[in-house]
N, C-alpha and C positions, 0 to 999 in steps of 0.2 A: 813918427808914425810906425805903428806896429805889422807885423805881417797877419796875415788871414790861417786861421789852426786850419790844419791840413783834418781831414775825415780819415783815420787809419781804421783800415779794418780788423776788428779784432782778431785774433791767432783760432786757429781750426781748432775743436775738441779734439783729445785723442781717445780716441777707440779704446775699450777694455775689449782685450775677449775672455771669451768664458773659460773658467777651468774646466776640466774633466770632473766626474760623477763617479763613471765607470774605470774598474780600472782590471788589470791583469792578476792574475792569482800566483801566490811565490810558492803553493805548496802542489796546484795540480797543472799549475802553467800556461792555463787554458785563458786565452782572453777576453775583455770583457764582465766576465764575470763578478768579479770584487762589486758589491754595490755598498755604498757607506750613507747611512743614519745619521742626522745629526736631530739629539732630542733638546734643545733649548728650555723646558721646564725641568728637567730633572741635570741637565748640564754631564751628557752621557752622547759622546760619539760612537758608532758599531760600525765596522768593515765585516760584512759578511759573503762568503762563496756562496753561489747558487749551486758549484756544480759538488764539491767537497765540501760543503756546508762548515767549513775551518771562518774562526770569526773573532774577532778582537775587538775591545771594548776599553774606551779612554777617556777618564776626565777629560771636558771641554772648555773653554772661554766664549766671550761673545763674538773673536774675531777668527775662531777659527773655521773651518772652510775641508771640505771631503779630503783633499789635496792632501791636508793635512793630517789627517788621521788615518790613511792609507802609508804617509810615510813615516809614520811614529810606531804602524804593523812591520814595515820593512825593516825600520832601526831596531827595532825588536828583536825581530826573527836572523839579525846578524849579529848581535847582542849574544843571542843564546848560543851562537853556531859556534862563534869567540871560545864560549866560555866551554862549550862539548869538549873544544878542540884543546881546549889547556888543559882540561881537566881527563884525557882521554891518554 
């Protein structure tokens, strides 16, 4: 004689939360401001200031995400500082 399956309840979902949208500016340092564009028909990211209207623009994919093209402006603009500084 076999035993009776027990009823297990399945495991809780986990919660995503949301990424950020908005983000801080590296050139007027003002918060908030950065707002980022994602264009899906032309496959074109934009990070744009509201208040320094400074603005950066990257090829995209399908999985990419504001998060991400806010920090490919940041890898950027340390990128450049690098290279001031070797070349200075």
């Amino acid at each position: 004689m076999g035993k009776r399956k027990s009823r297990a309840k399945p495991p809780p979902k986990k919660r995503m939360d949301k990424l950020d949208t908005v983000f801080s500016c590296p050139f007027c340092n003002h918060g908030t401001s950065v707002e980022c564009r994602i264009d899906m028909k032309n496959l074109i990211g934009e990070a744009v200031c509201r208040i320094c209207q400074e603005s950066f623009s990257t090829t995209i994919t399908a999985l990419t995400e504001a998060i991400d093209i806010y920090s490919e402006w940041i890898d950027e603009c340390e990128r450049v500082n690098t290279l001031e500084d070797d070349g200075a």
